[in-house]
N, CA, C and O atoms as a GROMACS GRO file, in nm:
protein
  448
    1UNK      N    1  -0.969  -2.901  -4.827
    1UNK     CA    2  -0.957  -2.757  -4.846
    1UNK      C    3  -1.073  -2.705  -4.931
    1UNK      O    4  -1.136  -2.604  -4.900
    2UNK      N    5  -1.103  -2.792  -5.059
    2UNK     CA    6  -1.214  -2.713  -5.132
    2UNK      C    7  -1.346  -2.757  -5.018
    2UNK      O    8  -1.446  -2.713  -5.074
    3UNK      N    9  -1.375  -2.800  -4.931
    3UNK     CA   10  -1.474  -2.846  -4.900
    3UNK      C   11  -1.527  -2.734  -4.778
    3UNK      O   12  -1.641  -2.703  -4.744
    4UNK      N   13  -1.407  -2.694  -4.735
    4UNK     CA   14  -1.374  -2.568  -4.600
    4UNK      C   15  -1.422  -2.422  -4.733
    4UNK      O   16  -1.511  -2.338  -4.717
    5UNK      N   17  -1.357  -2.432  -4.818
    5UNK     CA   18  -1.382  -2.269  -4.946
    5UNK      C   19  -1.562  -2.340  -4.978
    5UNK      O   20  -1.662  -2.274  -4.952
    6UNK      N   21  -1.565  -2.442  -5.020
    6UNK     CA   22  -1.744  -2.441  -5.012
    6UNK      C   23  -1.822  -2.351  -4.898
    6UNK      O   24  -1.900  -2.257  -4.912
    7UNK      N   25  -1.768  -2.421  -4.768
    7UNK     CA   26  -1.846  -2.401  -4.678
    7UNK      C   27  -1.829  -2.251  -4.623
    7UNK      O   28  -1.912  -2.224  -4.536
    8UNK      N   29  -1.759  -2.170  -4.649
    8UNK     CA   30  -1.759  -2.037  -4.610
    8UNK      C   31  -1.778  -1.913  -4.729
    8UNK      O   32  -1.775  -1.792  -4.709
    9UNK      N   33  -1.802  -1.997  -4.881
    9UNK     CA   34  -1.867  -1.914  -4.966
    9UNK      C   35  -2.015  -1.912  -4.955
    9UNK      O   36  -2.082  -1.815  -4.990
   10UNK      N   37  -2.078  -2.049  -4.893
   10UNK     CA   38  -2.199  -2.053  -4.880
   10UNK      C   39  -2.232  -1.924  -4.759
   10UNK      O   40  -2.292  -1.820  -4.786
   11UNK      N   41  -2.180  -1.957  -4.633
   11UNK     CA   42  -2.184  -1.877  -4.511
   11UNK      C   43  -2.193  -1.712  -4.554
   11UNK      O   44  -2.264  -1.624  -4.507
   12UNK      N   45  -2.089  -1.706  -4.665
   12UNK     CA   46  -2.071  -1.511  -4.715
   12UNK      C   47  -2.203  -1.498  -4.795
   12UNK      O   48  -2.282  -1.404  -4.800
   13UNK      N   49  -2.205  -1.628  -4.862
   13UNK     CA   50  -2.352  -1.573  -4.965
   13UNK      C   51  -2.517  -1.567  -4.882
   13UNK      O   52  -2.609  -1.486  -4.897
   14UNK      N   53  -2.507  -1.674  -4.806
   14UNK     CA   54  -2.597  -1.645  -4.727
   14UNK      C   55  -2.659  -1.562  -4.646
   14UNK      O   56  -2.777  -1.539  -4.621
   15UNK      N   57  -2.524  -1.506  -4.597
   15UNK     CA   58  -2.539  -1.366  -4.482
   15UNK      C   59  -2.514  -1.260  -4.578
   15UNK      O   60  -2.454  -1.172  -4.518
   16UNK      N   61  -2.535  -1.222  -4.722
   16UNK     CA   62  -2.544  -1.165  -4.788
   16UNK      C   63  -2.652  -1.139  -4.891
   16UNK      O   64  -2.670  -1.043  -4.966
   17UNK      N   65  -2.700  -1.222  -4.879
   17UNK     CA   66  -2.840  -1.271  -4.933
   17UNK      C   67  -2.979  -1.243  -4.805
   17UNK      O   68  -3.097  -1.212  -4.823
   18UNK      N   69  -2.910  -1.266  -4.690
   18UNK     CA   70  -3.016  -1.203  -4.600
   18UNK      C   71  -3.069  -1.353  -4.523
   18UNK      O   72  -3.130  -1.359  -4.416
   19UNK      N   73  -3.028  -1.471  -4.608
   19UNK     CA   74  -3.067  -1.592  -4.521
   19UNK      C   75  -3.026  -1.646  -4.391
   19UNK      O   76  -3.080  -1.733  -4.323
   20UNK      N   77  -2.867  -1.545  -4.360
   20UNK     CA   78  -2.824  -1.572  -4.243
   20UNK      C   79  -2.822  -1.518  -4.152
   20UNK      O   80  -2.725  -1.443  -4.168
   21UNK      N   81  -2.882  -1.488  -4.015
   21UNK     CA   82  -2.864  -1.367  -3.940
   21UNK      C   83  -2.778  -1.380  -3.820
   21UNK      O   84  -2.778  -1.464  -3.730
   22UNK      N   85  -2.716  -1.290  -3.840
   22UNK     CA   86  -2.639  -1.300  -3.706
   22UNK      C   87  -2.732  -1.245  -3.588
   22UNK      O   88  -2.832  -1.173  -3.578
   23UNK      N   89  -2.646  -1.315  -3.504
   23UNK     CA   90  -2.702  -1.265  -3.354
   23UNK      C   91  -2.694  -1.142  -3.291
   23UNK      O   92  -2.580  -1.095  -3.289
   24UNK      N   93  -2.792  -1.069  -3.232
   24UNK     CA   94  -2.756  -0.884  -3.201
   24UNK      C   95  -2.594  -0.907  -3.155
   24UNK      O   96  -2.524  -0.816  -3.198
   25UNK      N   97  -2.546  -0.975  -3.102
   25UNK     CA   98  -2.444  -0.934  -2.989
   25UNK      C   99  -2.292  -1.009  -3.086
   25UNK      O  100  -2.175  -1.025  -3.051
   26UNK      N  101  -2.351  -1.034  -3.193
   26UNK     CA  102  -2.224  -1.097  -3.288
   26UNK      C  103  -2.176  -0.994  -3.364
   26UNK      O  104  -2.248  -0.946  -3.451
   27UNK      N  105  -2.029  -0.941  -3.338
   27UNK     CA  106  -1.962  -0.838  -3.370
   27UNK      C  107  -1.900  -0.857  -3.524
   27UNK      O  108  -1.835  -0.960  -3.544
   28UNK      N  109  -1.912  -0.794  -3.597
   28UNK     CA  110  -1.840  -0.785  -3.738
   28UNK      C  111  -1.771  -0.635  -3.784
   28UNK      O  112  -1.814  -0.520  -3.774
   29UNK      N  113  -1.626  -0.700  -3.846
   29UNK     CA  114  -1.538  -0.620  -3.906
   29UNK      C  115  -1.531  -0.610  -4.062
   29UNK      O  116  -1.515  -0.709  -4.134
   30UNK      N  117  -1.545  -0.467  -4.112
   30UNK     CA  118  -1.509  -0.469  -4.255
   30UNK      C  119  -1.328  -0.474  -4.296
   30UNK      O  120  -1.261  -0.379  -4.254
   31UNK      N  121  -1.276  -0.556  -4.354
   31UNK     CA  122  -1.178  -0.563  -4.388
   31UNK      C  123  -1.130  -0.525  -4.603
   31UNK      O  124  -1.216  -0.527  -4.691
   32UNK      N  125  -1.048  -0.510  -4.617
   32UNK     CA  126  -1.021  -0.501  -4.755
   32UNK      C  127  -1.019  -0.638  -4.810
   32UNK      O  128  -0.976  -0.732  -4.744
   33UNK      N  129  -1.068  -0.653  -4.942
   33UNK     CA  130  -1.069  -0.838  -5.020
   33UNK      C  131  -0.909  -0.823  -5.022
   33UNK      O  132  -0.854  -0.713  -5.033
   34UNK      N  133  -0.842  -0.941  -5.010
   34UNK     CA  134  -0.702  -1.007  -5.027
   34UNK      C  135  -0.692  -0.967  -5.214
   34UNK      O  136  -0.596  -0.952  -5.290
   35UNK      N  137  -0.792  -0.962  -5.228
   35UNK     CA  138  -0.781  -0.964  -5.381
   35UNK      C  139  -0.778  -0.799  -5.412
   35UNK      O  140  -0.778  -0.774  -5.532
   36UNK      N  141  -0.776  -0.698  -5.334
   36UNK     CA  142  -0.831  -0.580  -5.411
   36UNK      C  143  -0.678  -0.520  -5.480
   36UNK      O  144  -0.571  -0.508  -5.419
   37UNK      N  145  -0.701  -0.491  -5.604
   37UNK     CA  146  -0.563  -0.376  -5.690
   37UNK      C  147  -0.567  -0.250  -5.548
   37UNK      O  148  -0.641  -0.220  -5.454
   38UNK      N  149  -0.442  -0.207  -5.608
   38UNK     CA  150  -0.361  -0.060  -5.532
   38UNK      C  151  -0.474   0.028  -5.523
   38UNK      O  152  -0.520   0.071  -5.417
   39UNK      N  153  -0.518   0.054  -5.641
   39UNK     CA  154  -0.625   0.144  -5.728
   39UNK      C  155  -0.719   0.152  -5.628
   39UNK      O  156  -0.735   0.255  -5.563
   40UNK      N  157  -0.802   0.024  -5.606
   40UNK     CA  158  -0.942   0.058  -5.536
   40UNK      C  159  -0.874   0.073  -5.375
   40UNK      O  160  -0.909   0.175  -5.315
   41UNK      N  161  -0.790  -0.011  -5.308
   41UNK     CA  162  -0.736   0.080  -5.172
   41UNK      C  163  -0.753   0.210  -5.196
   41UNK      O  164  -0.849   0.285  -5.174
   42UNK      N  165  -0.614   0.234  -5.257
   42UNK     CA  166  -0.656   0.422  -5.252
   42UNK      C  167  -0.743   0.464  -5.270
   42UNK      O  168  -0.745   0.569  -5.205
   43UNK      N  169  -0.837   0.451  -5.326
   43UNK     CA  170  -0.998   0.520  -5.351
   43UNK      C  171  -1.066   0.493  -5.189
   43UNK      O  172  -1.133   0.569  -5.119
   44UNK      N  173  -1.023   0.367  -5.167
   44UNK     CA  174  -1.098   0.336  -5.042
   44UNK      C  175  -1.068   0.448  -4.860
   44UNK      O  176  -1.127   0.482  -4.758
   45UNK      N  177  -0.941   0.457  -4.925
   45UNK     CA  178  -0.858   0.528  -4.804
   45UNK      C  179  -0.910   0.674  -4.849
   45UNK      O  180  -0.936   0.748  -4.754
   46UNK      N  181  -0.934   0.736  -4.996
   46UNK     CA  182  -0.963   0.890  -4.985
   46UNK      C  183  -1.122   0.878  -4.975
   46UNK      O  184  -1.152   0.996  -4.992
   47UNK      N  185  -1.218   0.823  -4.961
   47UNK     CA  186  -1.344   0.814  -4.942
   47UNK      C  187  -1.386   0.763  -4.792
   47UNK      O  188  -1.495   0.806  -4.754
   48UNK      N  189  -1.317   0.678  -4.704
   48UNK     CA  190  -1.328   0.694  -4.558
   48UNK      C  191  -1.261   0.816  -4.462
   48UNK      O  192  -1.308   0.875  -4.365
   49UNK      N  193  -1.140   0.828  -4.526
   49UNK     CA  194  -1.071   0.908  -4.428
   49UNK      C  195  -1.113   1.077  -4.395
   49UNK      O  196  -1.061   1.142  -4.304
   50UNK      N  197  -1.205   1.125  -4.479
   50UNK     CA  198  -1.229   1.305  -4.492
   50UNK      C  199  -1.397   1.276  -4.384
   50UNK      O  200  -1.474   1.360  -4.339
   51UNK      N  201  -1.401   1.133  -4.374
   51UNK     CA  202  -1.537   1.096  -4.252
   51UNK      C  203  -1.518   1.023  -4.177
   51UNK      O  204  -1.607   1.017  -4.093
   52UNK      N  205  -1.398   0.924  -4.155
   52UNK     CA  206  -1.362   0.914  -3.985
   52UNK      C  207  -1.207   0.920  -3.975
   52UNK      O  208  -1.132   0.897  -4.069
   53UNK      N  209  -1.162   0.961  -3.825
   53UNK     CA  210  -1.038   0.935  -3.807
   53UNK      C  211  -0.988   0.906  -3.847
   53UNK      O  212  -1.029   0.793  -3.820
   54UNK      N  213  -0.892   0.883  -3.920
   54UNK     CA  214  -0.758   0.783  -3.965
   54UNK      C  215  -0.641   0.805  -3.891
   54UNK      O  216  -0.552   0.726  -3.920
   55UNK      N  217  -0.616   0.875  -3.817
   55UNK     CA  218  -0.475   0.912  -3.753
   55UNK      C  219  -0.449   0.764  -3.646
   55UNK      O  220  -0.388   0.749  -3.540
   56UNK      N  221  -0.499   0.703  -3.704
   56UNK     CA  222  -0.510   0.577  -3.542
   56UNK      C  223  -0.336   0.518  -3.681
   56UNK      O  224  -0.237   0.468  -3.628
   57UNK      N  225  -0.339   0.537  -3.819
   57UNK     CA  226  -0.270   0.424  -3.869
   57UNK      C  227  -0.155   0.526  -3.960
   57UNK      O  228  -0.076   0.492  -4.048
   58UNK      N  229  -0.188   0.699  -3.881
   58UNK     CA  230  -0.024   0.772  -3.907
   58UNK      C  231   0.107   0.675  -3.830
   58UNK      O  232   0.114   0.593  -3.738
   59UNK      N  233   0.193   0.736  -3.917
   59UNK     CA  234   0.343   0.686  -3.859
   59UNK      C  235   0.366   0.757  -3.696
   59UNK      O  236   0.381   0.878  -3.683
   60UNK      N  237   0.365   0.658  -3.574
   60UNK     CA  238   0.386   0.594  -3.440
   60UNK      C  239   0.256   0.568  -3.392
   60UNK      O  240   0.242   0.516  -3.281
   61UNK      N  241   0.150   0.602  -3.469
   61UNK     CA  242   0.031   0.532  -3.427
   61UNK      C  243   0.038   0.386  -3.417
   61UNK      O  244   0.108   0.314  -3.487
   62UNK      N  245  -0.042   0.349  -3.326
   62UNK     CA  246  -0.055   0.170  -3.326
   62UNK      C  247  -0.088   0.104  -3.417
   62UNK      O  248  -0.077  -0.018  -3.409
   63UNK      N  249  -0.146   0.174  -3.552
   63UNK     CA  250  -0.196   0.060  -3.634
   63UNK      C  251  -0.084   0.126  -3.737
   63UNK      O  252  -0.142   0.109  -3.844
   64UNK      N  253  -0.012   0.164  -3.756
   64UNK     CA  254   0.082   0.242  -3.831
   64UNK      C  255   0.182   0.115  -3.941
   64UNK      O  256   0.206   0.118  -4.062
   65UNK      N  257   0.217   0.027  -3.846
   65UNK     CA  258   0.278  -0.101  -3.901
   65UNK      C  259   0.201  -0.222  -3.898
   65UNK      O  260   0.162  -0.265  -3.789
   66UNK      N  261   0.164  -0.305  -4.053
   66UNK     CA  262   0.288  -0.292  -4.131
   66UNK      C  263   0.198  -0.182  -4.230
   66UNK      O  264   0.080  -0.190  -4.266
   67UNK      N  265   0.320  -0.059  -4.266
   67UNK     CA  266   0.294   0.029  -4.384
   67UNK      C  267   0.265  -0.036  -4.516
   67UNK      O  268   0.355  -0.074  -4.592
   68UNK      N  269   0.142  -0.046  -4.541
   68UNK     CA  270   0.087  -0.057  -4.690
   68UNK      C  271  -0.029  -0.039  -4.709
   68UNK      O  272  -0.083  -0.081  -4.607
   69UNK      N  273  -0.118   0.004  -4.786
   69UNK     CA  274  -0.251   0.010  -4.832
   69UNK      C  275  -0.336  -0.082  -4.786
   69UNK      O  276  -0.444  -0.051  -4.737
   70UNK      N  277  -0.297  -0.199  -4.797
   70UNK     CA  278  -0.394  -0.327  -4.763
   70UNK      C  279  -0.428  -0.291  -4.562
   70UNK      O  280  -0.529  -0.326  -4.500
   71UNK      N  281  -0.353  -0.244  -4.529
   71UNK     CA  282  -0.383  -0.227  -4.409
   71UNK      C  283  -0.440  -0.112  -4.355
   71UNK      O  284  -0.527  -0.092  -4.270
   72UNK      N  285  -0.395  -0.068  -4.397
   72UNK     CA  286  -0.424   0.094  -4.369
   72UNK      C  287  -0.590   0.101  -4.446
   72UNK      O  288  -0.685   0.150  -4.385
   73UNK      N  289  -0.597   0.066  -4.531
   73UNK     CA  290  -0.740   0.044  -4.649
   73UNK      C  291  -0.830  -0.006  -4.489
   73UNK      O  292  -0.909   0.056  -4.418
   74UNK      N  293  -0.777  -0.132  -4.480
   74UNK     CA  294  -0.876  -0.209  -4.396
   74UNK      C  295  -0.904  -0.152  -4.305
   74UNK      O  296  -1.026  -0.136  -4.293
   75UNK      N  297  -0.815  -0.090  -4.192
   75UNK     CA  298  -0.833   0.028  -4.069
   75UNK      C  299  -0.977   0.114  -4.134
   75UNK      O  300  -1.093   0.108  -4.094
   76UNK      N  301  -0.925   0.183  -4.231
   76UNK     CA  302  -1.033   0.312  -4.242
   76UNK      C  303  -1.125   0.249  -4.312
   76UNK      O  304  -1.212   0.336  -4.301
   77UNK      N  305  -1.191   0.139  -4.394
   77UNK     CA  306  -1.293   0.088  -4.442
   77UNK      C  307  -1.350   0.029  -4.314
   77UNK      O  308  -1.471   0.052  -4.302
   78UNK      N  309  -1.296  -0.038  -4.217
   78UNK     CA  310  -1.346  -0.080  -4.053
   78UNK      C  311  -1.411  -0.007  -3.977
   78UNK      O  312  -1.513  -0.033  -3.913
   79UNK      N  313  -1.321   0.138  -3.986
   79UNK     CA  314  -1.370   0.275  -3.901
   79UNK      C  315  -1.512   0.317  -3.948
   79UNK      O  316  -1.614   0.327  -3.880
   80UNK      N  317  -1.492   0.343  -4.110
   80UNK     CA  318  -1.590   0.368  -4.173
   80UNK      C  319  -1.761   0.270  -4.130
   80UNK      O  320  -1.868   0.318  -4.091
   81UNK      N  321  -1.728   0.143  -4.154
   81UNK     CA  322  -1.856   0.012  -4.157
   81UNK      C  323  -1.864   0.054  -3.996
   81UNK      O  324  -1.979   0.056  -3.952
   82UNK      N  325  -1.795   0.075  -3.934
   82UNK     CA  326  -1.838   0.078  -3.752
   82UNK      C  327  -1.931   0.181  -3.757
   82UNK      O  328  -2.048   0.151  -3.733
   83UNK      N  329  -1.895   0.326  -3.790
   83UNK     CA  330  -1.977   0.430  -3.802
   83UNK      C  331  -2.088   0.436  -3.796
   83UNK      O  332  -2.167   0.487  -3.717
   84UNK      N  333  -2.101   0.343  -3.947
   84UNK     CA  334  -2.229   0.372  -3.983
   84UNK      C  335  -2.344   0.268  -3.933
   84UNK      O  336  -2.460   0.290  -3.967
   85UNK      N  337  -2.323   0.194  -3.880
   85UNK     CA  338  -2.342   0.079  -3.766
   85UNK      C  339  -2.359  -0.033  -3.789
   85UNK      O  340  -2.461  -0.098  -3.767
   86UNK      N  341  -2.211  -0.085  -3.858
   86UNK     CA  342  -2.190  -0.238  -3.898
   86UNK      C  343  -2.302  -0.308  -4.073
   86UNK      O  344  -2.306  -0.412  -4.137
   87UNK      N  345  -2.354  -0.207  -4.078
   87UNK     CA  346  -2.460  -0.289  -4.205
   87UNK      C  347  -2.372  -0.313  -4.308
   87UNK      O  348  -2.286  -0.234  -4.347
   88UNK      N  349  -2.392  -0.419  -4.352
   88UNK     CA  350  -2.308  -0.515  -4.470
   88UNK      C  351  -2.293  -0.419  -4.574
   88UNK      O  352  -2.184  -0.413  -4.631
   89UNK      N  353  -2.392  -0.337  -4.608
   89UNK     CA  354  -2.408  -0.263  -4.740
   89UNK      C  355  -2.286  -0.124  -4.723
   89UNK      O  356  -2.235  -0.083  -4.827
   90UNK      N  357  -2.246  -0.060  -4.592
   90UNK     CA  358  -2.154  -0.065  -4.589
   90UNK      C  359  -2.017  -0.090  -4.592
   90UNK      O  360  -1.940   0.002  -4.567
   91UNK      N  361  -1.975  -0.201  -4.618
   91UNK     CA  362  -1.908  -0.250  -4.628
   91UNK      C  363  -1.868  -0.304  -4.810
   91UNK      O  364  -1.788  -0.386  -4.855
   92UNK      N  365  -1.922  -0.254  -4.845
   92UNK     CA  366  -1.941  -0.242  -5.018
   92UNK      C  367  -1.764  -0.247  -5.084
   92UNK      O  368  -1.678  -0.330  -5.112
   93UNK      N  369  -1.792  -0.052  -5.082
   93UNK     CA  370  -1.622  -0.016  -5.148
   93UNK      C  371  -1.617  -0.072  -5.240
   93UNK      O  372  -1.510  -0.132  -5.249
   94UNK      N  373  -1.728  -0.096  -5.379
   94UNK     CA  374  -1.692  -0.150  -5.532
   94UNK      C  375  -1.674  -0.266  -5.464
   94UNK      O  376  -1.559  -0.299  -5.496
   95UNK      N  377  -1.704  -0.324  -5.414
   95UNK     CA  378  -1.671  -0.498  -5.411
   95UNK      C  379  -1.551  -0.554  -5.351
   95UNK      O  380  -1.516  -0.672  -5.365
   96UNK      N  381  -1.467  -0.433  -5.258
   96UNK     CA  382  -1.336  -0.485  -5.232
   96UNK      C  383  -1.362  -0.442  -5.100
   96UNK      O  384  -1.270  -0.387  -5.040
   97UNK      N  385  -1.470  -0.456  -5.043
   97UNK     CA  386  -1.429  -0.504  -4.890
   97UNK      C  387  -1.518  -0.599  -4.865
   97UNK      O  388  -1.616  -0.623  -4.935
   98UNK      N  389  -1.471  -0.679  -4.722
   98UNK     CA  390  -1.497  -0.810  -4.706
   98UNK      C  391  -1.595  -0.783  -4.522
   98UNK      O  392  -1.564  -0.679  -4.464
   99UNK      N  393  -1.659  -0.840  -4.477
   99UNK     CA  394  -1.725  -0.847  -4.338
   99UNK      C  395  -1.675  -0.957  -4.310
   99UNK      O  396  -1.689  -1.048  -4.392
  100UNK      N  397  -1.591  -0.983  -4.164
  100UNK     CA  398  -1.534  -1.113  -4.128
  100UNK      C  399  -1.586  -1.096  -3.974
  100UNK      O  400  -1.629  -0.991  -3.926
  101UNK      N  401  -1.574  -1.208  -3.914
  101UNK     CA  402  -1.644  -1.231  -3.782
  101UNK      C  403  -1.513  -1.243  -3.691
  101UNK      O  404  -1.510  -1.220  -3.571
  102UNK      N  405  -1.417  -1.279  -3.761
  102UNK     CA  406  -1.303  -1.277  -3.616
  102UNK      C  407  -1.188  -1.117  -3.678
  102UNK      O  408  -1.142  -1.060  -3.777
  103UNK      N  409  -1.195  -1.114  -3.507
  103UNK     CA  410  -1.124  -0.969  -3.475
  103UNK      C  411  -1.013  -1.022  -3.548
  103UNK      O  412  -0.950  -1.128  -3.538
  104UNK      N  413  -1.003  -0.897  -3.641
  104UNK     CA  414  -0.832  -0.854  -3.735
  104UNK      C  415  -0.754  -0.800  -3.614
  104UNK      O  416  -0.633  -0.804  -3.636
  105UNK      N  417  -0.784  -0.754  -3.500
  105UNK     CA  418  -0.697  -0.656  -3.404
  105UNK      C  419  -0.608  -0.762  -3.388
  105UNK      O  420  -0.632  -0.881  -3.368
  106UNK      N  421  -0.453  -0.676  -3.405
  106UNK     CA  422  -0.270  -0.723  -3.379
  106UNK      C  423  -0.234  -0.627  -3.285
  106UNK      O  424  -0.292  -0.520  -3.268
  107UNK      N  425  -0.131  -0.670  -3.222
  107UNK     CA  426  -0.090  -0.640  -3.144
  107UNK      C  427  -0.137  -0.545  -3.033
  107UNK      O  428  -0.192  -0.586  -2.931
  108UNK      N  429  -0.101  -0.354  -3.071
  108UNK     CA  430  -0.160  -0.298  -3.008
  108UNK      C  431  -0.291  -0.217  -3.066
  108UNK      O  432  -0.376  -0.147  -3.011
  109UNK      N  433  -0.267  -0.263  -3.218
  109UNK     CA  434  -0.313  -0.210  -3.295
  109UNK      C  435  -0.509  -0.299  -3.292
  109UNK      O  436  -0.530  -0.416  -3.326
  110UNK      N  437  -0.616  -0.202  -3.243
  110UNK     CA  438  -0.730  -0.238  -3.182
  110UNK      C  439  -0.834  -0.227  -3.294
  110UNK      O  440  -0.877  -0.112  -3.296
  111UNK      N  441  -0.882  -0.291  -3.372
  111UNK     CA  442  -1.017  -0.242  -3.407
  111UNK      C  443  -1.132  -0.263  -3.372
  111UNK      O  444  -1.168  -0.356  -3.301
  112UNK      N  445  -1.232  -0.140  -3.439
  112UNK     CA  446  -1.302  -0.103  -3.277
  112UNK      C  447  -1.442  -0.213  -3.360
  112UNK      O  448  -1.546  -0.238  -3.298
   0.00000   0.00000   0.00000
């Protein structure tokens, strides 16, 4: 297990550092850190949402469940990093969002 957390802190620092490049056609999602307080979600959700959509994760929307910040955060910090066209530095948010390479999309709920 620590040897798998080596090998994918190296991978984040690297492709953060600029030593790693992804490939044009390799798709990345901004997600919220597992680690972020209530506090910076909400900041995160009133600083994406007044500049993209969010109605995708109102109540009977598809991304609607499960209701909590951590998700809803991640939707509109995703929407947001897509926008502006995937650059890492987007994906900032004070340090509480994350760029991951495999699709977060559940069920019907799609991110783009």
């Amino acid at each position: 297990m620590a040897k798998l957390i080596l090998t994918l802190l190296f991978l984040l620092l690297s492709y953060f550092s600029g030593s790693l490049t992804l490939g044009d056609d390799q798709k990345t999602w901004c997600v919220a850190k597992p680690s972020s307080d209530e506090n910076a979600l909400e900041q995160n959700l009133n600083f994406a949402c007044p500049i993209v959509n969010c109605n995708i994760f109102n109540e009977g929307g598809p991304c609607f469940l499960p209701n909590n910040s951590m998700n809803h955060a991640s939707i509109a910090m995703n929407l947001y990093y897509q926008s502006k066209g995937s650059q890492f530095w987007d994906c900032s948010f004070g340090n509480s969002g994350l760029v991951v390479l495999t699709d977060p999309s559940y069920g019907s709920c799609i991110y783009e």
